[in-house]
C-alpha atoms as a printed R data frame, in Angstrom:
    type eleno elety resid chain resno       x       y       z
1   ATOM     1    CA   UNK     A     1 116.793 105.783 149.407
2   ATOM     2    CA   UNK     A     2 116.195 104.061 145.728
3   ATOM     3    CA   UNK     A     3 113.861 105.775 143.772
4   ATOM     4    CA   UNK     A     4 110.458 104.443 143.495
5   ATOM     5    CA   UNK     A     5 109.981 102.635 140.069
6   ATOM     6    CA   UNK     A     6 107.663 104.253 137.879
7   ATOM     7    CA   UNK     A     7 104.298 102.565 137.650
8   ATOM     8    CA   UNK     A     8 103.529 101.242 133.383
9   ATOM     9    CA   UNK     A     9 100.916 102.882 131.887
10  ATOM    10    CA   UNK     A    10  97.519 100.438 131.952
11  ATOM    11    CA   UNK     A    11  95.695  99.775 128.621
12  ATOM    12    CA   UNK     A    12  93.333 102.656 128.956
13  ATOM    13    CA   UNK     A    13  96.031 104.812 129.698
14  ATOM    14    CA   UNK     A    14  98.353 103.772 126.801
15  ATOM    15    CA   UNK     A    15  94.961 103.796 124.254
16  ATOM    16    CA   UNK     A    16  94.417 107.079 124.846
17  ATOM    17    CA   UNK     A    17  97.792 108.767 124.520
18  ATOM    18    CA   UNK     A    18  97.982 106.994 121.606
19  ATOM    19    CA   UNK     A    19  94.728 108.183 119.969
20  ATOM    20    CA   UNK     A    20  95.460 112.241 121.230
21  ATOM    21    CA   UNK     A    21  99.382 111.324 119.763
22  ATOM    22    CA   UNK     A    22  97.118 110.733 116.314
23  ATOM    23    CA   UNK     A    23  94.474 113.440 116.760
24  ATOM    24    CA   UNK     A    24  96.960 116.144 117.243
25  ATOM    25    CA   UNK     A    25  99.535 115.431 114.607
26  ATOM    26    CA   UNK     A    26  96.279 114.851 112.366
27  ATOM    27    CA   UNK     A    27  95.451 118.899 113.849
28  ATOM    28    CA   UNK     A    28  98.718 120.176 113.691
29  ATOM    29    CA   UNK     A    29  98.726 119.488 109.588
30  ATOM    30    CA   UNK     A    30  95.175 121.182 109.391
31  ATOM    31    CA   UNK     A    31  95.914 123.974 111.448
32  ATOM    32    CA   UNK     A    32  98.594 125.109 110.447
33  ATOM    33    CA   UNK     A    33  97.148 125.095 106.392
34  ATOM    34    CA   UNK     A    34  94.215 127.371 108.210
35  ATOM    35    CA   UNK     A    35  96.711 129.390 109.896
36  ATOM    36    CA   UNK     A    36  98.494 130.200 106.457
37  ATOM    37    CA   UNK     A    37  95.141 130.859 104.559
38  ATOM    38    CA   UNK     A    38  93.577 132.565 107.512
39  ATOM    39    CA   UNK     A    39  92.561 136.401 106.559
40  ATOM    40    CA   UNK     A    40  90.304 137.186 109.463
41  ATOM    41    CA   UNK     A    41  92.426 139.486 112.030
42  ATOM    42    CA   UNK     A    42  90.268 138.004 114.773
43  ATOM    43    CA   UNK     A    43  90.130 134.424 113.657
44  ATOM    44    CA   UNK     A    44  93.867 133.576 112.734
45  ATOM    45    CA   UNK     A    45  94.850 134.097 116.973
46  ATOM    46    CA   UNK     A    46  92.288 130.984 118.002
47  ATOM    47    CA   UNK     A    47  94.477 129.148 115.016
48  ATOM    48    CA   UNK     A    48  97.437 129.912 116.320
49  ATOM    49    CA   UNK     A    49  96.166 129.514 120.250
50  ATOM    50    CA   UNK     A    50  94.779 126.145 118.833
51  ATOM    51    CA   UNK     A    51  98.336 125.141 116.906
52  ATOM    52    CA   UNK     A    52 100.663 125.810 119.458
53  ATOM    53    CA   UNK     A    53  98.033 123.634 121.678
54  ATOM    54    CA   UNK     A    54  98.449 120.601 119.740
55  ATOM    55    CA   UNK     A    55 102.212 121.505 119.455
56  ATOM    56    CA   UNK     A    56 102.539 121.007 122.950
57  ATOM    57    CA   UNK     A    57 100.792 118.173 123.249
58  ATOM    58    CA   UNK     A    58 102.964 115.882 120.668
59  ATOM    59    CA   UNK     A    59 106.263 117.328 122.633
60  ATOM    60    CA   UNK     A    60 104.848 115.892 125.397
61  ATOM    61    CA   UNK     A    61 103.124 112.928 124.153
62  ATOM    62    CA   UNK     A    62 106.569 112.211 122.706
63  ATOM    63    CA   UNK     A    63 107.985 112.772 126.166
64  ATOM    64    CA   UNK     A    64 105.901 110.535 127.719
65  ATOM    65    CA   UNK     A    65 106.600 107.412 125.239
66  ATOM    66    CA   UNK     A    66 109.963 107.896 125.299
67  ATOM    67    CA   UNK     A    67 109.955 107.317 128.613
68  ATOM    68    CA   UNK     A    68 107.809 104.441 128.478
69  ATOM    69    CA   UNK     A    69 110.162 103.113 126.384
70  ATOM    70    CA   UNK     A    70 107.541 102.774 123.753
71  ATOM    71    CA   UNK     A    71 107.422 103.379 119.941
72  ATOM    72    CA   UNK     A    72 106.091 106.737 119.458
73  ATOM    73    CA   UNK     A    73 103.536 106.735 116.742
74  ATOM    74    CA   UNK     A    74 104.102 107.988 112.947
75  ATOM    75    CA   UNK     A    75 101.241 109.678 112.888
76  ATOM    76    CA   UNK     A    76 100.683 112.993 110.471
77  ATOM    77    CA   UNK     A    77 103.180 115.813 109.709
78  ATOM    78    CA   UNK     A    78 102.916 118.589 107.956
79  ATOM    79    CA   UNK     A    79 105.877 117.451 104.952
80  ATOM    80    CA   UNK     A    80 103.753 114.475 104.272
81  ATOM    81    CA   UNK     A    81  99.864 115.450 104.254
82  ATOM    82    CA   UNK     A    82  99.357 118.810 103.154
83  ATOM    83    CA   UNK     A    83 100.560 121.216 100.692
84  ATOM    84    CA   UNK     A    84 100.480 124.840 102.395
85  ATOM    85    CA   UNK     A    85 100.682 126.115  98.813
86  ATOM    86    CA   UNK     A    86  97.565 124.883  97.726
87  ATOM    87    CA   UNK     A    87  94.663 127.487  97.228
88  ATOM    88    CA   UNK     A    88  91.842 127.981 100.319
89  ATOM    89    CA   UNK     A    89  89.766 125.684 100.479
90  ATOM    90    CA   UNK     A    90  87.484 126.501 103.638
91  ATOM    91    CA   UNK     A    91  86.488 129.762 104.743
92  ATOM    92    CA   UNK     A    92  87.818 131.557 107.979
93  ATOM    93    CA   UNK     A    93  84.262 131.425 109.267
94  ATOM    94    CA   UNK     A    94  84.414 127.409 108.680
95  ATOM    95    CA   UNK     A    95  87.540 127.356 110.522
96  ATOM    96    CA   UNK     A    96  86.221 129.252 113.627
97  ATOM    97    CA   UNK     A    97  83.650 126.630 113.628
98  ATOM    98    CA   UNK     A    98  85.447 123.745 113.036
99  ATOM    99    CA   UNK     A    99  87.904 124.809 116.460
100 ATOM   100    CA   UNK     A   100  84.830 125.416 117.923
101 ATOM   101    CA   UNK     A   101  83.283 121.938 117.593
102 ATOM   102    CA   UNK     A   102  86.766 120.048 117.958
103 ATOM   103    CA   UNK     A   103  86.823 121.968 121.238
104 ATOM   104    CA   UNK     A   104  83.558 120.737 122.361
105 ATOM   105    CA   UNK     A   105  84.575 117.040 121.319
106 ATOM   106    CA   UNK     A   106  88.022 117.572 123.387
107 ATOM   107    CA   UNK     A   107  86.076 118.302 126.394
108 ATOM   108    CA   UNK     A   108  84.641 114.882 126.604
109 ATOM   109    CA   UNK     A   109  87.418 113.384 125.019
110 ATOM   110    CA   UNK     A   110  89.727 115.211 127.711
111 ATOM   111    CA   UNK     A   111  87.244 114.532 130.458
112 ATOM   112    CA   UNK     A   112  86.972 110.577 129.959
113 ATOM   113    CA   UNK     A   113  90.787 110.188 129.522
114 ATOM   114    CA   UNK     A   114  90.689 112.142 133.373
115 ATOM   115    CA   UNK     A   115  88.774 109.327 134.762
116 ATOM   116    CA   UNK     A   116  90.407 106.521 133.145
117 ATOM   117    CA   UNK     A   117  93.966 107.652 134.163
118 ATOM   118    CA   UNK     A   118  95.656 106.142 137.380
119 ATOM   119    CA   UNK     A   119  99.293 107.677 137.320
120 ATOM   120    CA   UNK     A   120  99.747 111.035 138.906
121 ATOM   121    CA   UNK     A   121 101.623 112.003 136.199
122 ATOM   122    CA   UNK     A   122  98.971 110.873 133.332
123 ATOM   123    CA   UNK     A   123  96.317 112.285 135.725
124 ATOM   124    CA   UNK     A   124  98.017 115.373 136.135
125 ATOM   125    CA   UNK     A   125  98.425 116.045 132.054
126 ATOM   126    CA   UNK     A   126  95.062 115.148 131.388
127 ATOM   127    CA   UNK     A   127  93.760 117.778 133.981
128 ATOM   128    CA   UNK     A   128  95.725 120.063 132.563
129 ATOM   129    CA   UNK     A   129  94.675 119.454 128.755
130 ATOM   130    CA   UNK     A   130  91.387 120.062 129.946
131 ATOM   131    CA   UNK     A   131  92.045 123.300 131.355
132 ATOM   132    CA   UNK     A   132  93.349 124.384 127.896
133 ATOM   133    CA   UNK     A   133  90.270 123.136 126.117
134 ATOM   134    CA   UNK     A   134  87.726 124.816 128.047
135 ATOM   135    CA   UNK     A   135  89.842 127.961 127.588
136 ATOM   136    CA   UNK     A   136  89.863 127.448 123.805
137 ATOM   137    CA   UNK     A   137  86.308 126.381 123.975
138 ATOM   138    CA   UNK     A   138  85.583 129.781 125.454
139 ATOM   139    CA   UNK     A   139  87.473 131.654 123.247
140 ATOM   140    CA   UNK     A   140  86.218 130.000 120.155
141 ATOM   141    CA   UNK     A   141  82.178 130.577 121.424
142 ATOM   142    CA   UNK     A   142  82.727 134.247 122.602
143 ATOM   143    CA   UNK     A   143  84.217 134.995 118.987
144 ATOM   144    CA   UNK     A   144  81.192 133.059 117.124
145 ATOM   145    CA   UNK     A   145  78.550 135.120 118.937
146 ATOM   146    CA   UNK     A   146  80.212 138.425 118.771
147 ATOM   147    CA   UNK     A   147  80.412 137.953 115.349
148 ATOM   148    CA   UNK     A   148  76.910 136.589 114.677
149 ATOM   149    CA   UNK     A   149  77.881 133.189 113.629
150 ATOM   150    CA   UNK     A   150  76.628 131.084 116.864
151 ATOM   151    CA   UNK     A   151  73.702 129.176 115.933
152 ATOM   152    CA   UNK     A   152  71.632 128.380 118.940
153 ATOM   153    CA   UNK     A   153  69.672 125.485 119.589
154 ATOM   154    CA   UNK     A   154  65.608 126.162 119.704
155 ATOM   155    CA   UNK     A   155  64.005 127.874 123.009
156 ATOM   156    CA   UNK     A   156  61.251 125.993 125.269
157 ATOM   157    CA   UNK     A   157  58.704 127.558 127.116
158 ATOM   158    CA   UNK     A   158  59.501 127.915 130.693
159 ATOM   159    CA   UNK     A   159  58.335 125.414 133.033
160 ATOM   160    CA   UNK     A   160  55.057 126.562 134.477
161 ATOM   161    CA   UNK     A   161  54.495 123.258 136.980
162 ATOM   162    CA   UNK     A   162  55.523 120.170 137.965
163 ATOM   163    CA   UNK     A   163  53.893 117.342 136.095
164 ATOM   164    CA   UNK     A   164  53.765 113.319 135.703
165 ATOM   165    CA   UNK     A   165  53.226 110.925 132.556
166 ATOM   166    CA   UNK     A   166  50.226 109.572 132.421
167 ATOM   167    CA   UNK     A   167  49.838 107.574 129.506
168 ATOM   168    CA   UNK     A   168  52.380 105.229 127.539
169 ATOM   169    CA   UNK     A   169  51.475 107.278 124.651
170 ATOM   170    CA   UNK     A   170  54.031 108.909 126.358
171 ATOM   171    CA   UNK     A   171  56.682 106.309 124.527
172 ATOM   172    CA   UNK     A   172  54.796 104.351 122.233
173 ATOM   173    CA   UNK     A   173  53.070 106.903 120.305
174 ATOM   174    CA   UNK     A   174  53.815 105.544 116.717
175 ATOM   175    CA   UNK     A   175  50.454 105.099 114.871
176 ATOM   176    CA   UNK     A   176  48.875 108.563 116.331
177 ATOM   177    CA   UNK     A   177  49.554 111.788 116.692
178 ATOM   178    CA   UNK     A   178  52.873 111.913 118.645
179 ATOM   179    CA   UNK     A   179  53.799 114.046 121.705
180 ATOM   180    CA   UNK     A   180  56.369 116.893 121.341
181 ATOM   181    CA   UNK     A   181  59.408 116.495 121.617
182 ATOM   182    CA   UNK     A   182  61.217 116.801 124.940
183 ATOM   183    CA   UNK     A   183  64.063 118.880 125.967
184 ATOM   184    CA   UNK     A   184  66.701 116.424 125.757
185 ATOM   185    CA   UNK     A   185  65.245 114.971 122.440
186 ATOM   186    CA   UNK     A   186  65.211 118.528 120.835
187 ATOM   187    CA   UNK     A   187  69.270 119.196 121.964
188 ATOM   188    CA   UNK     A   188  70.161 116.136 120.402
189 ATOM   189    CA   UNK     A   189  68.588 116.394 117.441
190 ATOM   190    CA   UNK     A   190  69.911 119.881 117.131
191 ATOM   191    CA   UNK     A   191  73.318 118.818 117.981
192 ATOM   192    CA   UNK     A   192  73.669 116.035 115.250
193 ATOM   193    CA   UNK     A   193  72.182 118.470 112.521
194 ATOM   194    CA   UNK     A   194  75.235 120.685 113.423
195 ATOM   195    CA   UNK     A   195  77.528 118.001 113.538
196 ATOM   196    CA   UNK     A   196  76.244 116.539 109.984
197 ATOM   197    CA   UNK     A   197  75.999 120.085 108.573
198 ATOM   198    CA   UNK     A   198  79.487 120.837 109.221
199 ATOM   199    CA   UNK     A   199  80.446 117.442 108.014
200 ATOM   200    CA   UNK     A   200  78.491 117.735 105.486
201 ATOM   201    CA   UNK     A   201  80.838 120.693 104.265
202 ATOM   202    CA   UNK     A   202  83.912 119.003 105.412
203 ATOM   203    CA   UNK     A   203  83.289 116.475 103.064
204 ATOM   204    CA   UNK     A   204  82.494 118.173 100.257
205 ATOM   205    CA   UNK     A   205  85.937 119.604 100.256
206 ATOM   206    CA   UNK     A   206  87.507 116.469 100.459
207 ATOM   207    CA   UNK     A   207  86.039 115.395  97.832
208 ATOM   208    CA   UNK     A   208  87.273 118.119  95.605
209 ATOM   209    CA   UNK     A   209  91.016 117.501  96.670
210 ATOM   210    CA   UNK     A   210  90.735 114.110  97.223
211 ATOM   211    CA   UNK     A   211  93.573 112.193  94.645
212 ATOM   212    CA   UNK     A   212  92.409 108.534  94.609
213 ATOM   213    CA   UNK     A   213  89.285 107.824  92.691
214 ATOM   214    CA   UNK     A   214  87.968 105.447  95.114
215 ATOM   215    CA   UNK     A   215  88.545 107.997  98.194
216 ATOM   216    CA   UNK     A   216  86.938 110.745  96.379
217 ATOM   217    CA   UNK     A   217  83.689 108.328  96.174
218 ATOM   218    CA   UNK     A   218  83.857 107.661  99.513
219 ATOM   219    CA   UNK     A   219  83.488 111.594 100.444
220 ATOM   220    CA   UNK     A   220  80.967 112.017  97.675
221 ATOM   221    CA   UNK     A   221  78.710 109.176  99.453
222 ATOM   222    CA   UNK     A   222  79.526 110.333 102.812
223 ATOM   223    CA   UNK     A   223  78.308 113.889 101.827
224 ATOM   224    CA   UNK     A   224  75.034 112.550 100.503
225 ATOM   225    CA   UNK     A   225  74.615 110.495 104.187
226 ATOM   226    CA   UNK     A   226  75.194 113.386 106.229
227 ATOM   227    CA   UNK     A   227  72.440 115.779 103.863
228 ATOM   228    CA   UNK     A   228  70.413 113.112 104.537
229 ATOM   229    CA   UNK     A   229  70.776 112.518 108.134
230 ATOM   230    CA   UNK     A   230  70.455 116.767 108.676
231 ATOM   231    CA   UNK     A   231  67.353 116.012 106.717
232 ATOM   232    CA   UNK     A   232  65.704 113.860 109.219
233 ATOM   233    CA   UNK     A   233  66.798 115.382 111.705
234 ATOM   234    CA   UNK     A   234  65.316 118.710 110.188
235 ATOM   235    CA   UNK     A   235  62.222 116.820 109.545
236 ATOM   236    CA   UNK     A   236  61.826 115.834 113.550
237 ATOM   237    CA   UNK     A   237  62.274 119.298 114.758
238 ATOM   238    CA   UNK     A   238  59.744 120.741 112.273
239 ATOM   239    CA   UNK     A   239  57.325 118.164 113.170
240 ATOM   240    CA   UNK     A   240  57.443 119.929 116.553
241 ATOM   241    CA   UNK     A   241  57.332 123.334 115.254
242 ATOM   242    CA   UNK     A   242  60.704 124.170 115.879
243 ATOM   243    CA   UNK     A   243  62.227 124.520 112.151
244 ATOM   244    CA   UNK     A   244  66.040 124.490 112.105
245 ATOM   245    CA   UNK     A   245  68.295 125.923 109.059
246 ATOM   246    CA   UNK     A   246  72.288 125.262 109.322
247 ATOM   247    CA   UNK     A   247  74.321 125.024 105.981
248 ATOM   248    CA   UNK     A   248  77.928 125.287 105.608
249 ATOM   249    CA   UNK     A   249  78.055 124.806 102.726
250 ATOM   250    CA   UNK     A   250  78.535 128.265 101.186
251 ATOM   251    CA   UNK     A   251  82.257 128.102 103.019
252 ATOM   252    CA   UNK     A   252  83.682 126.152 100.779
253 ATOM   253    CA   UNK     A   253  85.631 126.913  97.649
254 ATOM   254    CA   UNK     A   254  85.747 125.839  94.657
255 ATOM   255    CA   UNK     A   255  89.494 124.626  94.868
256 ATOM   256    CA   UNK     A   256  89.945 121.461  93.047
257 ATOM   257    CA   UNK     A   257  93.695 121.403  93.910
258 ATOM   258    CA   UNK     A   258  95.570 118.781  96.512
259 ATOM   259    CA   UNK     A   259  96.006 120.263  99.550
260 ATOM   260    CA   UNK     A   260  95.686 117.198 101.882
261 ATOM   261    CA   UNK     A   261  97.053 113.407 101.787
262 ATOM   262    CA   UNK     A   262  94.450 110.991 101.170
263 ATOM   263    CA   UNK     A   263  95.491 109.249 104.138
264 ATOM   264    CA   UNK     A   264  94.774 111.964 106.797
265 ATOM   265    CA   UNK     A   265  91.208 112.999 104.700
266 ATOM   266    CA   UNK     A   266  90.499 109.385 105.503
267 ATOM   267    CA   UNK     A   267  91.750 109.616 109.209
268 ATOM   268    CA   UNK     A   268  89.784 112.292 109.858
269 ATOM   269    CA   UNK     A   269  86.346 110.874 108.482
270 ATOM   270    CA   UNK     A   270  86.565 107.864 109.964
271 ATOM   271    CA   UNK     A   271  87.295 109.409 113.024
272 ATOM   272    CA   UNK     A   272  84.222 111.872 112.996
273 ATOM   273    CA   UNK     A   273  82.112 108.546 112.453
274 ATOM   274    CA   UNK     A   274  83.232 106.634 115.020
275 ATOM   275    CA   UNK     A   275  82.334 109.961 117.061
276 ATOM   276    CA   UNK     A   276  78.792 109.536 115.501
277 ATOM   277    CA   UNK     A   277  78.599 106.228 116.668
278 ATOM   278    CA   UNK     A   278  78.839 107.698 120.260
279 ATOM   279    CA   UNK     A   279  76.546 110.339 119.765
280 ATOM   280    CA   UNK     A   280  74.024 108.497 118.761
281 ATOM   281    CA   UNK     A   281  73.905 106.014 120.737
282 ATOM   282    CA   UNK     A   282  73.728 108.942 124.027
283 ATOM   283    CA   UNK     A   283  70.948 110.915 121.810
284 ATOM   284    CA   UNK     A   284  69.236 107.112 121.507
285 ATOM   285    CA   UNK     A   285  69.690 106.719 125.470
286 ATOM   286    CA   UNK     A   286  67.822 110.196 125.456
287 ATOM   287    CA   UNK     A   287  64.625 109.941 123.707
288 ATOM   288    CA   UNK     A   288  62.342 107.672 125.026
289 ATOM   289    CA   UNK     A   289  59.979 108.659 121.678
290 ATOM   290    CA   UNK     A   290  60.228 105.117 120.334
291 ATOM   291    CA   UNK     A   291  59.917 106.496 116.704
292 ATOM   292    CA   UNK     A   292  63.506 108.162 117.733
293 ATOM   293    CA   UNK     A   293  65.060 105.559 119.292
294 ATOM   294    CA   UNK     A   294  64.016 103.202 115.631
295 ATOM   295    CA   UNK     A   295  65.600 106.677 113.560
296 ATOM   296    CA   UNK     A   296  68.883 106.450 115.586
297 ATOM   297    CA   UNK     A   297  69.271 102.790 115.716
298 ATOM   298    CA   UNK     A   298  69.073 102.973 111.532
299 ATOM   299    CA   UNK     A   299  71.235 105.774 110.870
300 ATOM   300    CA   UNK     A   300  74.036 103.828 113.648
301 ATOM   301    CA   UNK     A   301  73.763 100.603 111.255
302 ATOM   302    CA   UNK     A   302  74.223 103.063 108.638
303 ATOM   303    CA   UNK     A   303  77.317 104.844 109.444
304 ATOM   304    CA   UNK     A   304  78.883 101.826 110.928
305 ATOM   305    CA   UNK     A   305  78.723  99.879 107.515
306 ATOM   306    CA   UNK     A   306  79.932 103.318 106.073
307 ATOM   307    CA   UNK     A   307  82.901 102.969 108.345
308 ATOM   308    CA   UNK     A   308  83.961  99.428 107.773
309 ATOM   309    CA   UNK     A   309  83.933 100.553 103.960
310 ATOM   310    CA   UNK     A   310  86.690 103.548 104.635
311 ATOM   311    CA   UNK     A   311  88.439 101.140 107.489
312 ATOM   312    CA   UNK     A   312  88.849  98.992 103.846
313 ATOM   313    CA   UNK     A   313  90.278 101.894 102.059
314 ATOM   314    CA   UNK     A   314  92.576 102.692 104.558
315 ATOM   315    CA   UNK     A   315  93.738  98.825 105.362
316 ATOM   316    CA   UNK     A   316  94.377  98.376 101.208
317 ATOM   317    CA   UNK     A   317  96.236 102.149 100.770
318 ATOM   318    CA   UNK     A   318  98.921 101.441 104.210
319 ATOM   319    CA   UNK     A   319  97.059 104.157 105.905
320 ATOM   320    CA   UNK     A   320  95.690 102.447 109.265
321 ATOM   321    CA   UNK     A   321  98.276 102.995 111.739
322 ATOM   322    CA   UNK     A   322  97.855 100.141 113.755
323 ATOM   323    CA   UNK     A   323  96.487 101.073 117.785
324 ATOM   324    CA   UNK     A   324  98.171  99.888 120.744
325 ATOM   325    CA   UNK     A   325  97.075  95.985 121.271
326 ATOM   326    CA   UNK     A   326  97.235  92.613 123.544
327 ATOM   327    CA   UNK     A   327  99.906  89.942 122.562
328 ATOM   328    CA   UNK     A   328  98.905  87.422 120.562
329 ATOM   329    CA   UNK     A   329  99.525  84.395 122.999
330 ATOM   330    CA   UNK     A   330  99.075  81.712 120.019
331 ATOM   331    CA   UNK     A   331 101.246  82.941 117.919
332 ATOM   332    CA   UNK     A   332 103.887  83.912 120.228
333 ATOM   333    CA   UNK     A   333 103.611  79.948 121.347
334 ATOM   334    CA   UNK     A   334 104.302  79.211 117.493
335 ATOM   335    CA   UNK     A   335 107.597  80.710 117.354
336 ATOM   336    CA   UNK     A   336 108.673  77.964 119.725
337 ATOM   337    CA   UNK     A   337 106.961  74.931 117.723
């Protein structure tokens, strides 16, 4: 009997083999500069565990295009975007926490690639990235708490009884004294301040590598937005008595030597503010304070404009690979003219 022919990959499908094809050659480059600078006995196996990860996943993302018959993406490599010569520039604890949150954003990442797959085969991968993640996920939180670095989010009284609104006060409370904050209000506040604290940090070592003057500026102004949104974010929390300190900023170095491209610096940014983007908008969904909603809705405007401004930098430099797209009908129609 003739084989079945194998089903094409939809849109969603080919989008987001195309983005992990980026993601991971983008990781492979920075983990395996952690790997060589890593002095922590405990820390450098997560590295490696998280390397060979990614490792796997372009041999198979490769695979999987080839097949397609479909240009597999330049992405990042190690030859090209960083120097594994060049001085540390993070700190092992940094690192830990830096798998740790890219672990947390693969498990959504992983999960919403799941339910947008169709083929078995696409399905099947996705299921099993996921798997892998968690794993890491685990491994990465276990070693944070044993060794004291885990940074909880605030604790809530238990619930004592079950209880209604009463008042719109309850959403609208702008010129008065406003209600604590709730539960999901307090996570996601916490949440971003981690997220901008280790950006924060991120940043700031960019900038001290970065080559091009203009790129360097953009970190610089990118460090001063994420202190400022860990500020407010601070701010909200303490106006609810639950004060929150997180700085990484004591794990960088004072390296002022290139260690990586330009190019994949500006990859990665952009990509942590497009994840931003996303997170705000959920924590927005989440807090039906009004005053939070208006903070979020600010800061998105904010980061977006930031965005465009490094999509520029990118776009002028030949950096911005360019993602899978529709044909242009038009100008196909043209050709023929």
């Amino acid at each position: 009997m003739e084989q079945e022919k194998q089903i094409r990959l939809t849109s969603t499908e080919i989008t987001q083999l195309w983005a992990q094809y980026m993601n991971d050659s983008a990781s492979i480059c920075m983990l395996t500069y952690f790997s060589e600078k890593a002095e922590d006995a405990e820390i450098k196996p997560i590295i490696d565990h998280a390397l060979e990860l990614s490792q796997a996943h372009i041999q198979k993302l490769t695979s999987i295009f080839t097949k397609e018959k479909s240009k597999v993406p330049h992405g990042f490599n190690v030859e090209e975007d960083v120097d594994l010569t060049a001085p540390r520039l993070y700190s092992d604890s940094y690192v830990l926490n830096y798998i740790h949150q890219m672990a947390m954003i693969g498990l959504t990442n992983y999960a919403a690639s799941l339910s947008a797959s169709v083929r078995t085969d696409i399905t099947d991968y996705y299921m099993e990235c996921l798997s892998e993640i968690t794993k890491l996920y685990k491994m990465s939180k276990d070693l944070l708490l044993s060794k004291g670095l885990y940074i909880r989010s605030p604790y809530l009284p238990n619930i004592e009884k079950v209880d209604f609104v009463k008042k719109q006060g309850f959403l609208w409370d702008i010129l008065t004294d406003k209600r604590p904050l709730l539960a999901s209000e307090v996570a996601n506040l916490f949440t971003n301040l981690q997220r901008n604290a280790l950006g924060s940090s991120t940043l700031t070592g960019f900038s001290q590598v970065a080559q091009e003057k203009d790129v360097k500026q953009f970190f610089i102004r990118g460090t001063e937005i994420a202190k400022k949104h860990s500020k407010l974010f601070g701010t909200k929390l303490e106006e609810s008595n639950l004060p929150i300190s997180i700085s990484w900023a004591t794990e960088v170095t004072n390296s002022t030597t290139h260690t990586f491209s330009d190019k994949i610096m500006m990859f990665y940014t952009t990509a942590l503010i497009s994840l931003s983007v996303g997170f705000y908008g959920t924590s927005l969904a989440q807090s039906p304070r009004v005053d939070i909603g208006v903070m979020y809705n600010r800061l998105s405007l904010e980061i977006q404009l930031y965005s465009e401004d490094g999509a520029n930098i990118m776009i002028k430099n030949r950096w911005l690979e360019q993602p899978p797209m529709a044909s242009d009908r038009d100008e196909l129609a043209k050709k023929n003219m």
